[in-house]
Backbone as numpy.savetxt, mean C-alpha at the origin, in Angstrom:
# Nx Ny Nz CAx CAy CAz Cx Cy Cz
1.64 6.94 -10.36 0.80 7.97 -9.83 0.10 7.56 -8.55
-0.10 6.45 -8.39 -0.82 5.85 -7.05 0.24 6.61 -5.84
-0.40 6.83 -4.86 0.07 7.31 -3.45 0.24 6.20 -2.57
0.56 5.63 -1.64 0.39 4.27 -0.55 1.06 5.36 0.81
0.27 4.74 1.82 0.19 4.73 3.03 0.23 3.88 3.58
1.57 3.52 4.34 1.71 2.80 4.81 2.26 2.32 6.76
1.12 2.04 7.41 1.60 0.87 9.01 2.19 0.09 9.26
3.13 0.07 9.91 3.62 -1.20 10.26 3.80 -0.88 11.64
4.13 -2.36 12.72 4.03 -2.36 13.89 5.42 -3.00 14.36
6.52 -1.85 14.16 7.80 -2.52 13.86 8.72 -0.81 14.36
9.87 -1.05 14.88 10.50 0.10 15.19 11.21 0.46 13.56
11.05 2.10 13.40 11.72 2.34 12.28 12.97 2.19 12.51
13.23 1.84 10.98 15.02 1.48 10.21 14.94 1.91 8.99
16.29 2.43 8.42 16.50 2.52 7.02 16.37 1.14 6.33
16.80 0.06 6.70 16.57 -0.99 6.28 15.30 -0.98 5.57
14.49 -1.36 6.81 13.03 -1.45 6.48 12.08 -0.47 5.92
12.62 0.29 5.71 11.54 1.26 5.07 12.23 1.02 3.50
13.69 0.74 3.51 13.54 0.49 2.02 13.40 -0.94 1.83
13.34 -1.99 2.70 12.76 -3.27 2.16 11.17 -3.14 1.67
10.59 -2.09 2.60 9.23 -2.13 2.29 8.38 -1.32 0.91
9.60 -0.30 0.75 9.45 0.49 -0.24 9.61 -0.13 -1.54
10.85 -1.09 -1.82 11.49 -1.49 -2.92 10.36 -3.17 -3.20
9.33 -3.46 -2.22 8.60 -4.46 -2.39 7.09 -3.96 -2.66
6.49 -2.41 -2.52 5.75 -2.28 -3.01 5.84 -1.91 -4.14
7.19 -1.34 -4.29 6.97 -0.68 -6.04 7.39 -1.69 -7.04
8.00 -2.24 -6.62 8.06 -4.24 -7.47 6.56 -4.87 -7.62
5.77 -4.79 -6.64 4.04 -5.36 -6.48 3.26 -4.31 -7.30
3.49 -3.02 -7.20 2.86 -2.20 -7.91 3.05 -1.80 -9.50
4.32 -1.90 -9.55 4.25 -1.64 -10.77 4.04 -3.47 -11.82
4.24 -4.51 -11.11 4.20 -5.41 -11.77 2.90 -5.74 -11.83
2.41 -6.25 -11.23 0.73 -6.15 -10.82 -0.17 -5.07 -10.90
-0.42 -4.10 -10.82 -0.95 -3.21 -11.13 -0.85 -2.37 -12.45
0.24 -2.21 -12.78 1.15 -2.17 -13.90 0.93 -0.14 -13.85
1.47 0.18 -12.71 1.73 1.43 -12.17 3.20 2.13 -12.38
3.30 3.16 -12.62 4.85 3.86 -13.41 5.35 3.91 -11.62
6.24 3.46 -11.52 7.50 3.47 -10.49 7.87 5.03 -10.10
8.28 5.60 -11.21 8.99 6.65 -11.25 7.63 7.74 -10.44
6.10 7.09 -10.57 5.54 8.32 -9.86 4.54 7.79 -9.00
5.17 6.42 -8.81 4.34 6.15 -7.28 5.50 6.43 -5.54
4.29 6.95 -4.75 4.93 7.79 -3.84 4.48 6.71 -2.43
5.16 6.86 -1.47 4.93 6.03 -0.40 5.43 6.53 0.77
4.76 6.76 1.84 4.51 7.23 3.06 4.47 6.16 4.14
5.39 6.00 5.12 5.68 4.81 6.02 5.21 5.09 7.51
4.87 5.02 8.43 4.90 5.01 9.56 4.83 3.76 10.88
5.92 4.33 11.11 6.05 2.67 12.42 5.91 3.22 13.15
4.73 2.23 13.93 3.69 2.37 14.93 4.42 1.07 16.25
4.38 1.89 17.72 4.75 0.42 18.56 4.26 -0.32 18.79
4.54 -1.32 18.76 3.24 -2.97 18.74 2.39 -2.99 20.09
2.86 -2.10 20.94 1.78 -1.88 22.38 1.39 -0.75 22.15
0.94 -0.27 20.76 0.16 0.85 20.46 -0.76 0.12 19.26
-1.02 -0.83 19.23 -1.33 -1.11 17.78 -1.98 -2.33 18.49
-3.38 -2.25 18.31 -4.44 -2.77 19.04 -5.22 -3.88 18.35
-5.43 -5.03 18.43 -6.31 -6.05 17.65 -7.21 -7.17 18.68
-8.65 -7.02 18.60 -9.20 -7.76 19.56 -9.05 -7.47 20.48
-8.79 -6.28 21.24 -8.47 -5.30 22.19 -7.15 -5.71 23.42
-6.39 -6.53 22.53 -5.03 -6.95 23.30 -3.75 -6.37 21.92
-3.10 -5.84 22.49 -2.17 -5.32 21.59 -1.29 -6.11 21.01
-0.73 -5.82 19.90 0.20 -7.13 19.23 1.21 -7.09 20.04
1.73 -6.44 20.92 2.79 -6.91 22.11 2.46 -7.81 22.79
0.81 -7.45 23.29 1.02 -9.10 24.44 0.80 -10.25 23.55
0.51 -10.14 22.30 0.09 -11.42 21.51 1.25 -11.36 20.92
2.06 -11.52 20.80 3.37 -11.89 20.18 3.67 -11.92 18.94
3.00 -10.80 18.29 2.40 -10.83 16.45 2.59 -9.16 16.05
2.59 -9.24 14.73 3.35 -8.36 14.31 2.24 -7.93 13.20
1.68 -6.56 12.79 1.00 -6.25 11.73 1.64 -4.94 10.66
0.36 -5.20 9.60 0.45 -3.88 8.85 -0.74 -3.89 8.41
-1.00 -1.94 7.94 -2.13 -1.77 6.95 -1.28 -1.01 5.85
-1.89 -1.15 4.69 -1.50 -0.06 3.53 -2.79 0.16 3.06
-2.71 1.64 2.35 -4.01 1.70 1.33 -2.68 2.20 0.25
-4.03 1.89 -1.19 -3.04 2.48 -2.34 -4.57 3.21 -3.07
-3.40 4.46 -3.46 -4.86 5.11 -4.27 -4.91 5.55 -5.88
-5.61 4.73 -6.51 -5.50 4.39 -8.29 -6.64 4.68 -8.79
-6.68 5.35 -9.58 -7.61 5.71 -10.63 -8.67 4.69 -10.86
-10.20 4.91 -10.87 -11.41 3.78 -10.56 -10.94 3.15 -12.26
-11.45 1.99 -12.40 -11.08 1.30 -13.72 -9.85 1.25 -14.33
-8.72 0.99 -13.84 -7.68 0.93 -14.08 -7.23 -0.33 -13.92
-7.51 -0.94 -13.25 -7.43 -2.56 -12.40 -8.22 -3.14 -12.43
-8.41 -4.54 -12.87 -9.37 -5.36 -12.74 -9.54 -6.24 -11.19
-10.65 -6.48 -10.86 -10.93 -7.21 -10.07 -9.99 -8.76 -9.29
-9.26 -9.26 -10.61 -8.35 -10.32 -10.35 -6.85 -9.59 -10.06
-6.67 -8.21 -10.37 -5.34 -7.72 -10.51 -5.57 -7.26 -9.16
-6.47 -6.86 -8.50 -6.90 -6.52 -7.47 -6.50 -7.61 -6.14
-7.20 -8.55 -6.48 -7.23 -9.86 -5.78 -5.74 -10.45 -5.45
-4.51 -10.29 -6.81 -3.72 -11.01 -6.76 -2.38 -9.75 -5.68
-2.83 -8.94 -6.23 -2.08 -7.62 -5.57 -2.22 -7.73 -4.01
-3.03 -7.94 -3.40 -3.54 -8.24 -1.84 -3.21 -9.18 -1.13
-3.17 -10.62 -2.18 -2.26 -11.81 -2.12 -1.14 -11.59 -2.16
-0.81 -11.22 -2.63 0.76 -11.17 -3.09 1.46 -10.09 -1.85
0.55 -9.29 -1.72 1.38 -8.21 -0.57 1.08 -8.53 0.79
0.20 -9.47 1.24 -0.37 -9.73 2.65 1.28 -11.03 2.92
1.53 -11.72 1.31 2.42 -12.68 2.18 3.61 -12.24 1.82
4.11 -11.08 1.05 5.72 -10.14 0.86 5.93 -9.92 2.54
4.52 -9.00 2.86 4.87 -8.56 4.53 4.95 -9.42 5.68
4.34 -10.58 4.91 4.82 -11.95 6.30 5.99 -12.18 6.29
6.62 -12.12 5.37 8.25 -12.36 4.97 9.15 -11.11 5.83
8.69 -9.84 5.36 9.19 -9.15 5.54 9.39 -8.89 7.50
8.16 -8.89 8.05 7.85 -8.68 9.61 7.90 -9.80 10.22
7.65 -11.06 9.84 7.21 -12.17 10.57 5.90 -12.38 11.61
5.52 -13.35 11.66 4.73 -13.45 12.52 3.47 -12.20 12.40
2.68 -12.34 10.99 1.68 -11.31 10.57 0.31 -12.17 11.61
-0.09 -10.88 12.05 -1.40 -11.04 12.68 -2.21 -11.04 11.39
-3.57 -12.36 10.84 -4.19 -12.14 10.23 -4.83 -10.63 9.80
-5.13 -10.39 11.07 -6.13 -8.81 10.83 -5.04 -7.69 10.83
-4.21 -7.89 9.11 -3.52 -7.07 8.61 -4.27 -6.50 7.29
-4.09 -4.87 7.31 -5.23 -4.97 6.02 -4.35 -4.03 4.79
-4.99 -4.36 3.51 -4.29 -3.99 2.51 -5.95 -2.97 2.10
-6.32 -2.12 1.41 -7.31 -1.30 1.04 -6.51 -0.95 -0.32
-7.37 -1.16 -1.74 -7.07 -0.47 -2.61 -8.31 0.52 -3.11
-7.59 1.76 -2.90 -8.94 2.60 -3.09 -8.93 3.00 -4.45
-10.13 2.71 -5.30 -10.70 3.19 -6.66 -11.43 4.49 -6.81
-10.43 5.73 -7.19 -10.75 6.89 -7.23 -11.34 6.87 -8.48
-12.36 8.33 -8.14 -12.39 8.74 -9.35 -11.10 9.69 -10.17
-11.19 9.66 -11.73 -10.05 10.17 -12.49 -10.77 11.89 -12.05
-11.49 12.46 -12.06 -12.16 14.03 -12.08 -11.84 14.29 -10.66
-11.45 13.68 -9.81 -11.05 13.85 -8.01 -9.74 13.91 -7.70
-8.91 13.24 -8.36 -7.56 12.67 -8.26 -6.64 13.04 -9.25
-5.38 13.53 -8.53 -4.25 14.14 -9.90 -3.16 14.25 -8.70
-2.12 15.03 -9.12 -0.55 15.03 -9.03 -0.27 16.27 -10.21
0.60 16.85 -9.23 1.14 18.14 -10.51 -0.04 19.36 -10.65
-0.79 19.37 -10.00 -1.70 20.05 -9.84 -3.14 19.94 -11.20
-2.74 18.74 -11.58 -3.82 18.26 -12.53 -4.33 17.11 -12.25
-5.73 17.09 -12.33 -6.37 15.58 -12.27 -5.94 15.14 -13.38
-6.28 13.74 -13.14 -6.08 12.80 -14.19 -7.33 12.41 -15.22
-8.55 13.06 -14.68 -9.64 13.19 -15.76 -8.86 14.50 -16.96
-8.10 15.48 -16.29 -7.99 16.49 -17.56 -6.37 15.73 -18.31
-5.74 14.73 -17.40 -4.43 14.38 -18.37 -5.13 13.70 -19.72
-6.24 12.49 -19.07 -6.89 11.75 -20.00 -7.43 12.57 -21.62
-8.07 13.68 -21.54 -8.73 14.38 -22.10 -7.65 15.37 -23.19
-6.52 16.03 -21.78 -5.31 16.74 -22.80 -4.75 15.68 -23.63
-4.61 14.42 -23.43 -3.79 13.43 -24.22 -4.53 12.97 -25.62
-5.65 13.13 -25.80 -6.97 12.89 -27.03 -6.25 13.49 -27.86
-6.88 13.05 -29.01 -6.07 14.17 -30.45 -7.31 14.80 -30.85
């Protein structure tokens, strides 16, 4: 159910959008422990002399970035699943792009369940329809 949005500072490819795709939903559903089948992901490659850090662009610095956010239900994840998920995806995308500019950012946003749904239902009323 999580959504991701995802930057990179890289010309689009089919390649890469499914290297990047098939490595978050491996991170997400293993680590997070998120259903595959309904996490969704949104890519956009951005040109590295558009994509600005310390006000010199990663073109003239010879470095390569990304941001993602992912958006999950508040209390669903603990703090270390959190931690290891950020780890784990800051150095997948060094692999993946090379040459990661530190000030690459990962954001996991902790929704509320009464704000947030899919299918035209929040997930405060799935929680509640699922009760006996």
């Amino acid at each position: 159910m999580p959504i991701l949005n995802v930057k990179v500072s890289q010309p689009a490819s089919p390649q890469l959008t499914n290297a990047i795709a098939e490595t978050l939903l491996e991170l997400t559903t293993r680590i997070l422990r998120k259903k595959r089948e309904l996490t969704a992901i949104a890519i956009d490659f951005v040109p590295p002399e558009h994509w600005i850090v310390g006000g010199s662009t990663l073109a003239s610095q010879g470095k390569n970035s990304f941001y993602f956010d992912i958006k999950v239900v508040d209390g669903t994840n603990t703090k270390d699943e959190k931690a290891q998920y950020v780890a784990e995806a800051f150095a997948a995308f060094g692999k993946l792009l090379g040459n990661v500019h530190d000030e690459s950012y990962i954001y996991v946003h902790d929704v509320r369940a009464e704000a947030y749904g899919f299918g035209g239902l929040t997930q405060e009323y799935r929680y509640i329809k699922a009760k006996p």
